[in-house]
ZADO-1210 file (C-alpha; in nm, 4 decimals, padded with zeros to 6 digits):
<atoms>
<atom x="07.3556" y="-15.4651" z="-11.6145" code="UNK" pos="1"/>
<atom x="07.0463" y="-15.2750" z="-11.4401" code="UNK" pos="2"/>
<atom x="07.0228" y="-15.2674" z="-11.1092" code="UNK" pos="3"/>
<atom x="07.2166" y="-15.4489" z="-10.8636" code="UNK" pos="4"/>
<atom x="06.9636" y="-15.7618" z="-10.7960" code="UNK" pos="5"/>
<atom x="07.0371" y="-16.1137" z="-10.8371" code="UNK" pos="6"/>
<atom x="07.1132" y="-16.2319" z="-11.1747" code="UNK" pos="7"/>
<atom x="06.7925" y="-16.5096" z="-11.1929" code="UNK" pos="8"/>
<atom x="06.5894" y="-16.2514" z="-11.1137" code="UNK" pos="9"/>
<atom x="06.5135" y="-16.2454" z="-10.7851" code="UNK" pos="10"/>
<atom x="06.4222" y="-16.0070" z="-10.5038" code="UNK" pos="11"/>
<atom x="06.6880" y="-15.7854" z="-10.5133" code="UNK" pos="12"/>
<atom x="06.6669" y="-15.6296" z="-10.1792" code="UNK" pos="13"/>
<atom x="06.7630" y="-15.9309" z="-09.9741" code="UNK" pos="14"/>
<atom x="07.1013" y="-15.9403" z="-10.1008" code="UNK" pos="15"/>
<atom x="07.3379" y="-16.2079" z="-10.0969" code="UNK" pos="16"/>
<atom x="07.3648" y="-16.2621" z="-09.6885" code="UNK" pos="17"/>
<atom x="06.9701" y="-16.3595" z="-09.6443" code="UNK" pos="18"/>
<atom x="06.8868" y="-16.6945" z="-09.4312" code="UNK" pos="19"/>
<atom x="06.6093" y="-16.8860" z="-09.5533" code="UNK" pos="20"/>
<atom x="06.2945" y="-16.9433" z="-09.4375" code="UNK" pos="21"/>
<atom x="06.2786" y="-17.1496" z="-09.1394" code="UNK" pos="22"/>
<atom x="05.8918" y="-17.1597" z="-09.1088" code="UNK" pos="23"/>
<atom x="05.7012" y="-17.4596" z="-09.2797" code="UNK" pos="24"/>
<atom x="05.3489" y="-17.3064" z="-09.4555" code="UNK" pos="25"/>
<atom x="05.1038" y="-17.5810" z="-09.2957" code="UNK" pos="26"/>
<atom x="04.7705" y="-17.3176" z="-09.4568" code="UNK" pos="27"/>
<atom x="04.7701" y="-17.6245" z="-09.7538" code="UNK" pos="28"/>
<atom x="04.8170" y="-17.9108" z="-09.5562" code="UNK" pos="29"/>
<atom x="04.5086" y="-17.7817" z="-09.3373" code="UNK" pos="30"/>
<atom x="04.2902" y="-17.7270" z="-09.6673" code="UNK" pos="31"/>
<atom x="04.3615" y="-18.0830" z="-09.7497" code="UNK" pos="32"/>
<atom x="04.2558" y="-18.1785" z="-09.4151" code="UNK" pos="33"/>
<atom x="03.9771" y="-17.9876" z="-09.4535" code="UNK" pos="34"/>
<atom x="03.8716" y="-18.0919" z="-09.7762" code="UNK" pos="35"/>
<atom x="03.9527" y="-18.4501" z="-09.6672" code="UNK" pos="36"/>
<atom x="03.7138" y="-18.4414" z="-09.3630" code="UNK" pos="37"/>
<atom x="03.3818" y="-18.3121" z="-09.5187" code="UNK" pos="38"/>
<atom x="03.4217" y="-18.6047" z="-09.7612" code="UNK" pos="39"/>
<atom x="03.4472" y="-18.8518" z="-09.4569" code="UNK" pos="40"/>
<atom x="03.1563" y="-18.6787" z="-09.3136" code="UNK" pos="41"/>
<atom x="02.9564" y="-18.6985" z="-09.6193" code="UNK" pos="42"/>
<atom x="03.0336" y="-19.0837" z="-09.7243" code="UNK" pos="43"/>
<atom x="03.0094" y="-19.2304" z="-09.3736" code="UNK" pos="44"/>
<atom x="02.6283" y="-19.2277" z="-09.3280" code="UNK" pos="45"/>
<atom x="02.6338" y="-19.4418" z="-09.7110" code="UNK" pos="46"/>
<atom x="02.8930" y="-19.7086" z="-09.5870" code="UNK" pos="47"/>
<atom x="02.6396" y="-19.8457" z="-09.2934" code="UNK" pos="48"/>
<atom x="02.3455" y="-19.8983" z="-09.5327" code="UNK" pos="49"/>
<atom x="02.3223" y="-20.2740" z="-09.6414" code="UNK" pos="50"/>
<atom x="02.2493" y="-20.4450" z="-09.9557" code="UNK" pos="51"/>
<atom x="02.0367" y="-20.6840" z="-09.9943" code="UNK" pos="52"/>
<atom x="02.1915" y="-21.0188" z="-10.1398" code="UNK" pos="53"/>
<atom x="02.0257" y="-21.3869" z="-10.1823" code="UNK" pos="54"/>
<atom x="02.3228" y="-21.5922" z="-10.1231" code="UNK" pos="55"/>
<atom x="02.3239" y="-21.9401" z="-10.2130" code="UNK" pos="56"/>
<atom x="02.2321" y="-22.2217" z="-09.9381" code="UNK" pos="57"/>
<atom x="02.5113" y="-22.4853" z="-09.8724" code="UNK" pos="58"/>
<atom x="02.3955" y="-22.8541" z="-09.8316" code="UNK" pos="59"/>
<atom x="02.6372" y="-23.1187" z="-09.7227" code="UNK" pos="60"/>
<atom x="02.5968" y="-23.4803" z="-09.9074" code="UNK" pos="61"/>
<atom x="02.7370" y="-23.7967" z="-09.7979" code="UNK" pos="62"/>
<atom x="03.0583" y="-23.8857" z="-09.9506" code="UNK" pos="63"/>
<atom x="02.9877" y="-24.1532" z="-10.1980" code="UNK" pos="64"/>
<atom x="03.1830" y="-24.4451" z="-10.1141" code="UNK" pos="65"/>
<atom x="03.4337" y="-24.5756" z="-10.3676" code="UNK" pos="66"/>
<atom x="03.2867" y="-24.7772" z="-10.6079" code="UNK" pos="67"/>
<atom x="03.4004" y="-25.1935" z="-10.6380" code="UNK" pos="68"/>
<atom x="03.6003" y="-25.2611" z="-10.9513" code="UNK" pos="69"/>
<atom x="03.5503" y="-25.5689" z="-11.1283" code="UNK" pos="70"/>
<atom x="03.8219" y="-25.7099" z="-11.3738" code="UNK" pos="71"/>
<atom x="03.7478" y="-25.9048" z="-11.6772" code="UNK" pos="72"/>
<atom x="04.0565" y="-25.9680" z="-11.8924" code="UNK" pos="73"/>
<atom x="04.0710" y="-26.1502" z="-12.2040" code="UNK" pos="74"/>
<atom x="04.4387" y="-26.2734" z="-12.3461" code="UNK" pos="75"/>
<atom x="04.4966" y="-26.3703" z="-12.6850" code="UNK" pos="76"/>
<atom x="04.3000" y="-26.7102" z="-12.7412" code="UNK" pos="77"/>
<atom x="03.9656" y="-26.5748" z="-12.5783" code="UNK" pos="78"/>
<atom x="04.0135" y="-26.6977" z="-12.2488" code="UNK" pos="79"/>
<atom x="03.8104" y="-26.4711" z="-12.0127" code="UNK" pos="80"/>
<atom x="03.9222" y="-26.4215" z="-11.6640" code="UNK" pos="81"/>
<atom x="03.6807" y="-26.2768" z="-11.4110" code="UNK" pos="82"/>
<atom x="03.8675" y="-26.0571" z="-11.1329" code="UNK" pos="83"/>
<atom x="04.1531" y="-26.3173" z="-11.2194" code="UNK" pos="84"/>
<atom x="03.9793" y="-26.6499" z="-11.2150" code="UNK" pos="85"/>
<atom x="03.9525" y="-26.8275" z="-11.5379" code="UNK" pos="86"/>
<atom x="03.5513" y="-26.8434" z="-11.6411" code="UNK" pos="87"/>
<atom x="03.4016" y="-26.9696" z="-11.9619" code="UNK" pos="88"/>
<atom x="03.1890" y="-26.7231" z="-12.1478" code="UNK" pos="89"/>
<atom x="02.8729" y="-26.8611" z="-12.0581" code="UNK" pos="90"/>
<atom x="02.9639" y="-26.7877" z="-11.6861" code="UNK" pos="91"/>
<atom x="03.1043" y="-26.4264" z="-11.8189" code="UNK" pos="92"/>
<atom x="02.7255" y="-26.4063" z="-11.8891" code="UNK" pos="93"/>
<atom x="02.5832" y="-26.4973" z="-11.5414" code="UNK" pos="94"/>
<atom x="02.8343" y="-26.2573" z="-11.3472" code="UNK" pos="95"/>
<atom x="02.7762" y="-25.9883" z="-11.5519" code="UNK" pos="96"/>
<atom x="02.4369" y="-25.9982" z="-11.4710" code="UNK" pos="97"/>
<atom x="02.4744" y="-26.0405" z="-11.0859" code="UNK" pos="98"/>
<atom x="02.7604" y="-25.7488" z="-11.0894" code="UNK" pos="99"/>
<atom x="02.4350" y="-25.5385" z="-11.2795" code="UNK" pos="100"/>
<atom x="02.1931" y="-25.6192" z="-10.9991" code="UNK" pos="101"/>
<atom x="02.4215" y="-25.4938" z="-10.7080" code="UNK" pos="102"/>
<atom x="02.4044" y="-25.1437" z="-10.5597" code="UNK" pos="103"/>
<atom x="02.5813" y="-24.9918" z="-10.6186" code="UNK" pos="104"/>
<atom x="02.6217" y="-25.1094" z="-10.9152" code="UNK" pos="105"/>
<atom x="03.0455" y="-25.1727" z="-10.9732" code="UNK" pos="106"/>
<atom x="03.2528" y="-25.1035" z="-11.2780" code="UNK" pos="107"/>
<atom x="03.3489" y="-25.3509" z="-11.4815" code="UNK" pos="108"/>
<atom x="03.7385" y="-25.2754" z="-11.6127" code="UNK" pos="109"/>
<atom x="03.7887" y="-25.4658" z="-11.9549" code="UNK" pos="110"/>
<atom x="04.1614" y="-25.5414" z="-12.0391" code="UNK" pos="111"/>
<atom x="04.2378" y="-25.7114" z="-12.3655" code="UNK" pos="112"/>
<atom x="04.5660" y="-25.8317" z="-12.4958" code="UNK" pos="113"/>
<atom x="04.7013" y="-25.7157" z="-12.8383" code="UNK" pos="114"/>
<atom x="04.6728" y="-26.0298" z="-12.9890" code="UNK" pos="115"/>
<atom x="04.2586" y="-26.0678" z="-12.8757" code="UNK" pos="116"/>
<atom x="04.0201" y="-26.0289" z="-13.1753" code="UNK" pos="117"/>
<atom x="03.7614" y="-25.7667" z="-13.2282" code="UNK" pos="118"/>
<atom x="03.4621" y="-25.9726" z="-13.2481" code="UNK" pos="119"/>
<atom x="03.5577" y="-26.1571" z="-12.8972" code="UNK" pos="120"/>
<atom x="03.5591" y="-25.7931" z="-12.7487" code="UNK" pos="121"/>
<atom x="03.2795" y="-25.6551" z="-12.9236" code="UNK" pos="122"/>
<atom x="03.0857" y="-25.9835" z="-12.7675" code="UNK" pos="123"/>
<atom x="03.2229" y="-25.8903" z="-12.4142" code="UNK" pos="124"/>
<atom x="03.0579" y="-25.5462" z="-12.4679" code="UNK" pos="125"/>
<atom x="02.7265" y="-25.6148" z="-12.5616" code="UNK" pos="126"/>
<atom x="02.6860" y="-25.8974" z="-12.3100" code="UNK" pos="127"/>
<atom x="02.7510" y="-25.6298" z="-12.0502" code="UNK" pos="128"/>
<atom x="02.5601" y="-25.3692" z="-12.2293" code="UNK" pos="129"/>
<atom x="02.2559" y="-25.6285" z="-12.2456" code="UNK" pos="130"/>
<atom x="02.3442" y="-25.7383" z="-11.8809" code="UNK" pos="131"/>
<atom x="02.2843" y="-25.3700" z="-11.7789" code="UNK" pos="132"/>
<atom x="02.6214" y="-25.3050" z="-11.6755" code="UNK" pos="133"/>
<atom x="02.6333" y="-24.8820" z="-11.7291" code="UNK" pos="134"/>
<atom x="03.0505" y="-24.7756" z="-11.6032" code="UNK" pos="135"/>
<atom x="03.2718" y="-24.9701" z="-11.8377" code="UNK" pos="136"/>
<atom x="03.6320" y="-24.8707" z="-11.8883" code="UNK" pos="137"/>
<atom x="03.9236" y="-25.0183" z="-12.0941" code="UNK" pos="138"/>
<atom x="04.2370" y="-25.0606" z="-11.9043" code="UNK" pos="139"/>
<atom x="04.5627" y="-25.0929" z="-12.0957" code="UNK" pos="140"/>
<atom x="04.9358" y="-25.1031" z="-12.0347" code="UNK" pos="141"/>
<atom x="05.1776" y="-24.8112" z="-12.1221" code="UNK" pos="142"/>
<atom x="05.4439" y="-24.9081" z="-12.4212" code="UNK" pos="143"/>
<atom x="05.7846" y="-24.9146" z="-12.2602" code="UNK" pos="144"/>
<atom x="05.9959" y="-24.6624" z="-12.4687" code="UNK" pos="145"/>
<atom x="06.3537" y="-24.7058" z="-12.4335" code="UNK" pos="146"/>
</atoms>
């Protein structure tokens, strides 16, 4: 070999007995500072300046009350029943007119059993349609699956 250095090539006149630096280099961690501070300096005049935004306006409503639910059910021979109470169709009629004129106006819940015919519940539905009756839903029973 040339020379009597280190065999990575390294300084060859420290030898084999030199201590290693005990000083930290803090030059780049001031830079950074440095570099870090003019940017601070520069940005912080842009962060106070406001935009100009139309937010939307909030209004608070009354909370609707719930509505009042009126049950007409019809079983299997046509019988009508009015919130439970048997009625004859001409009196089916007559409440779902008065039920119309209330406000607010309730809805009307129609159950039908399996075994009712069409035309009885097509009937039921234009009498409240012509009554003026406008929330109708159907309300039916879930099969029981074993």
């Amino acid at each position: 070999m040339i020379g009597s250095g280190s065999q990575f090539g390294g300084d060859s006149h420290l030898g084999a007995n030199s201590a290693p630096m005990s000083e930290i280099n803090t030059t780049p961690l001031v830079d950074v500072m440095l570099v870090l501070l003019v940017i601070f300096i520069i940005t912080a005049p842009l962060l106070t300046h406001a935009v100009k935004i139309d937010l939307p306006q909030a209004s608070s409503k009354p909370v609707e009350q719930k509505q009042e639910i009126v049950s007409l059910s019809i079983d299997g021979k046509g019988q009508m029943y009015w919130n439970d109470v048997a009625q004859p169709h001409k009196e089916i009629k007559e409440l779902l007119q008065q039920a119309a004129s209330k406000q607010p106006q309730p809805e009307l819940h129609l159950r039908a059993d399996k075994e009712t015919r069409y035309q009885v519940l097509a009937d039921v539905m234009a009498d409240a349609q012509n009554a003026g009756i406008q929330h109708m839903g159907f309300i039916s029973t879930p099969l029981n699956k074993p």
